[in-house]
LOZALUM-836927 format. One record per residue (C-alpha): x, y, z; residue number from 1. Coordinates in steps of 0.05 Angstrom, whole numbers. Layout:
// residues N
SITE,X,Y,Z,NUM
...
***
This chain:
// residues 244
SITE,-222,301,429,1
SITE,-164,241,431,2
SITE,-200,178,397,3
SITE,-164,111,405,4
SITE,-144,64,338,5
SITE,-194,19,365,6
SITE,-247,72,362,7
SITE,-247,88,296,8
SITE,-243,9,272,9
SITE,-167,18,269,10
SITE,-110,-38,288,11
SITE,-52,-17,328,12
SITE,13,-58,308,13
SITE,65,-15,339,14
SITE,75,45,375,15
SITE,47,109,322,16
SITE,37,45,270,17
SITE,-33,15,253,18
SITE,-74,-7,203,19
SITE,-150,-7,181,20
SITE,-178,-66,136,21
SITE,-235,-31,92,22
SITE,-298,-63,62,23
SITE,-311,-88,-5,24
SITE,-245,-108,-20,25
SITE,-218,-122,41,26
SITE,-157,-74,22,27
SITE,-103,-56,76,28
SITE,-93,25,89,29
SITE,-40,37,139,30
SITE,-25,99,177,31
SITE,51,119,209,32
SITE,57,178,263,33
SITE,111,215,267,34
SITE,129,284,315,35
SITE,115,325,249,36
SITE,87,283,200,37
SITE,33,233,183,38
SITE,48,183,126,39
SITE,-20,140,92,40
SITE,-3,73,60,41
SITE,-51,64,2,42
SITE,-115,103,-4,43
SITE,-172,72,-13,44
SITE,-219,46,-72,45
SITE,-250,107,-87,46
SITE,-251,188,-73,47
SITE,-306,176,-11,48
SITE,-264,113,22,49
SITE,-200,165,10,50
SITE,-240,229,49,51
SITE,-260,171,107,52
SITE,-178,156,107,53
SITE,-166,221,115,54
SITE,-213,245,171,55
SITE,-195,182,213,56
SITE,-125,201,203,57
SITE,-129,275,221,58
SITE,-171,247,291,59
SITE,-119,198,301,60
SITE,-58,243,283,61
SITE,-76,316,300,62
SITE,-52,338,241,63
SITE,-63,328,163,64
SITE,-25,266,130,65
SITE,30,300,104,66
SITE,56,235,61,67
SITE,28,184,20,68
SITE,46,121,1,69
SITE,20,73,-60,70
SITE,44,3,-60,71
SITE,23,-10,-121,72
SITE,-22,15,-180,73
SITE,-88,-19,-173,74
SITE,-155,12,-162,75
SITE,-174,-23,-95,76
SITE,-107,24,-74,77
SITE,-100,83,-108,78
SITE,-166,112,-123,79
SITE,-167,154,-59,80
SITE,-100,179,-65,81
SITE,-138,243,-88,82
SITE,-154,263,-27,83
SITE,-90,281,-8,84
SITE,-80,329,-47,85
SITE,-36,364,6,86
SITE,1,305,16,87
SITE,70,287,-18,88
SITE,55,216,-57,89
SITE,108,171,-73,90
SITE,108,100,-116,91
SITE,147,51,-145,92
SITE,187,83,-212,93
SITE,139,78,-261,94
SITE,78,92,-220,95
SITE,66,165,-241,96
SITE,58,143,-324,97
SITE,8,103,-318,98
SITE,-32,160,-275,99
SITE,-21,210,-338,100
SITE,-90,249,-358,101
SITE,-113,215,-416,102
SITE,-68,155,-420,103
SITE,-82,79,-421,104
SITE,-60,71,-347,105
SITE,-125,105,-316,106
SITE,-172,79,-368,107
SITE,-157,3,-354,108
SITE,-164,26,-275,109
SITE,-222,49,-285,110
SITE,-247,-7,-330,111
SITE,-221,-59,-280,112
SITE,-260,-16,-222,113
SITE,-330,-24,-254,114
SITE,-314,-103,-261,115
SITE,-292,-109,-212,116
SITE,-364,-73,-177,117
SITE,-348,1,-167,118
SITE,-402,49,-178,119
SITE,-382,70,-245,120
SITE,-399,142,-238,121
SITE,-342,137,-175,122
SITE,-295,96,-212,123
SITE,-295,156,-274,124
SITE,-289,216,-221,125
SITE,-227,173,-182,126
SITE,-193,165,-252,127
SITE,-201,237,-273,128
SITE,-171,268,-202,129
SITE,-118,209,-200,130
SITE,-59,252,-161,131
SITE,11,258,-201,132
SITE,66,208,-160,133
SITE,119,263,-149,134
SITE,160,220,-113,135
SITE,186,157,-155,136
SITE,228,109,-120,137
SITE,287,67,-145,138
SITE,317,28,-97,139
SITE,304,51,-19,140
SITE,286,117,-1,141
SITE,282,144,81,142
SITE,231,184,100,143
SITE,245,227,163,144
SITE,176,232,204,145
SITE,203,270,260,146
SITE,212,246,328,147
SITE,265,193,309,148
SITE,209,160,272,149
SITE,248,142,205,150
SITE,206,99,149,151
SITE,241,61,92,152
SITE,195,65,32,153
SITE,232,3,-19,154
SITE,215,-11,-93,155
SITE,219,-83,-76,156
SITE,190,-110,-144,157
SITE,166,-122,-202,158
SITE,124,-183,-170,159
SITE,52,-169,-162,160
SITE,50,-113,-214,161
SITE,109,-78,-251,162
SITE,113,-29,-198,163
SITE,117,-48,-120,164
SITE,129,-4,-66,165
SITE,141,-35,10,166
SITE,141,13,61,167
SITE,190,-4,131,168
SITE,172,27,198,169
SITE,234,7,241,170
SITE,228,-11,312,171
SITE,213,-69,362,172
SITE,166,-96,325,173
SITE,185,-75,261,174
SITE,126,-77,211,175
SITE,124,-77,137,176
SITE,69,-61,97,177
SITE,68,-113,40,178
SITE,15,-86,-11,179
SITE,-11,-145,-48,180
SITE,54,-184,-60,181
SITE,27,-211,4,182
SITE,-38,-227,12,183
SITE,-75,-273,73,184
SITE,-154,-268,59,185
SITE,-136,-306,-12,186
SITE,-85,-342,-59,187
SITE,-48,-273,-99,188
SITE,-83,-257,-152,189
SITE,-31,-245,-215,190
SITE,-65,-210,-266,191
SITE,-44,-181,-337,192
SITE,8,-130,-298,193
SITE,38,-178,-260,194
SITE,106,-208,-261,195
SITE,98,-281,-244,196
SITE,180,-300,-248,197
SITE,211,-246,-211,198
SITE,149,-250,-152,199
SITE,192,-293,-109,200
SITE,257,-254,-120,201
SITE,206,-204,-96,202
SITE,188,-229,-28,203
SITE,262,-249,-15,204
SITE,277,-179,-17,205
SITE,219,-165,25,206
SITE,248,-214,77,207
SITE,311,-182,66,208
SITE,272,-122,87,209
SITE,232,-132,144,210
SITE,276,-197,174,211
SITE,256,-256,216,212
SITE,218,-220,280,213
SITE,180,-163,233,214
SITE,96,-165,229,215
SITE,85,-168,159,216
SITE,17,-122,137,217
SITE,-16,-158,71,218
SITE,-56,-125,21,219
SITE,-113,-169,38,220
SITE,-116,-196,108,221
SITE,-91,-210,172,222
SITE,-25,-189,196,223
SITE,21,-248,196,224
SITE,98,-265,205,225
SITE,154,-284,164,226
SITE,146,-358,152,227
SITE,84,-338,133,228
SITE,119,-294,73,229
SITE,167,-350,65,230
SITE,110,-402,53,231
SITE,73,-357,1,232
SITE,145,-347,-34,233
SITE,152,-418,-42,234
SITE,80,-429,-64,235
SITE,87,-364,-117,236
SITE,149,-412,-142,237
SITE,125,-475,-155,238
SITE,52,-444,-190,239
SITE,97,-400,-231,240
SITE,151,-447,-250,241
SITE,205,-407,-220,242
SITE,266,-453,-196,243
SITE,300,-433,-133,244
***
């Protein structure tokens, strides 16, 4: 049975592009269609939010998601990325060390998951499946979804955290998911991983990206344009000290 975006609680930006904003953290997932393939942006705070991603994406698509995406290594992100075990998951360069069984990397997600409210019991079982980022990306990278739908995944940082990953969908509107070196609900938050004086380098290149008429998809948050980017690049600058 054909389900629309709205249906499932799912924003449409574009044609085959759209977007879901999920509780708790108010975390962006994103969703591009191609003629053979389904790519995920992000996955979710947890295995369960990951399996919902999944389902909604397989009613929406006809077909398994068949890529995945991480913008960057947080919890509120990654944890679902599990769930996909089928899929083929790209990140930022860097990305797949800190996923390695045993190492620091999933401990402090895991530890920042419980303070940040997860269930613990969830937060252990995310860490432990964590998927292997097979796919490390320097630079840009194009990503051929079939159907002349072509998606630019970019290693656009460090900014946010060491290791940011924006994700291009060409077209009229072009839209670029952002991960959380934008973010709408909220100020950015900067924490221990982040990168404070190379941030707004980071969203120039983002502009660079996406361009003046793109919708720009935040972590956190309403879809908004590019003066909006611009704005939060100038106010990253002058609360980091960064002269430009």
């Amino acid at each position: 049975m054909t389900v629309t975006w709205a249906e499932l609680g799912w924003e449409w930006l574009a044609d085959g592009v759209g977007r879901c904003r999920l509780p708790g953290w108010d975390c962006t997932a994103g969703l591009v269609l191609g003629a053979d393939a389904a790519l995920m942006v992000d996955a979710g705070s947890s295995l369960a939010e990951g399996a919902r991603l999944r389902e909604a994406a397989r009613r929406l698509a006809g077909r398994r998601v068949t890529h995945l995406a991480l913008t960057h290594p947080h919890f509120d992100h990654v944890f679902g990325a599990a769930a996909f075990r089928d899929a083929e998951v790209y990140g930022a360069v860097g990305t797949d060390a800190l996923f390695a069984p045993g190492g620091r990397g999933r401990e402090a997600l895991r530890a920042d998951a419980v303070a940040e409210g997860l269930d613990p019991g969830a937060a252990r079982e995310a860490a432990e499946a964590l998927s292997s980022v097979r796919h490390e990306v320097r630079g840009e990278y194009g990503l051929d979804l079939g159907g002349g739908r072509q998606v630019v995944l970019a290693n656009v940082g460090p900014g946010h955290t060491g290791h940011d990953l924006a994700v291009l969908v060409p077209g009229a509107p072009a839209v670029v998911f952002c991960g959380d070196l934008v973010e709408e609900s909220g100020e950015p938050q900067a924490g221990p991983d982040a990168v404070p004086e190379r941030w707004p380098a980071a969203l120039d290149r983002l502009l660079g990206l996406g361009g003046d008429d793109a919708l720009y998809v935040p972590g956190h948050g309403a879809v908004v344009d590019a003066a909006f980017v611009r704005a939060q690049r100038d106010a990253l600058a002058a609360r980091f000290g960064v002269s430009r």
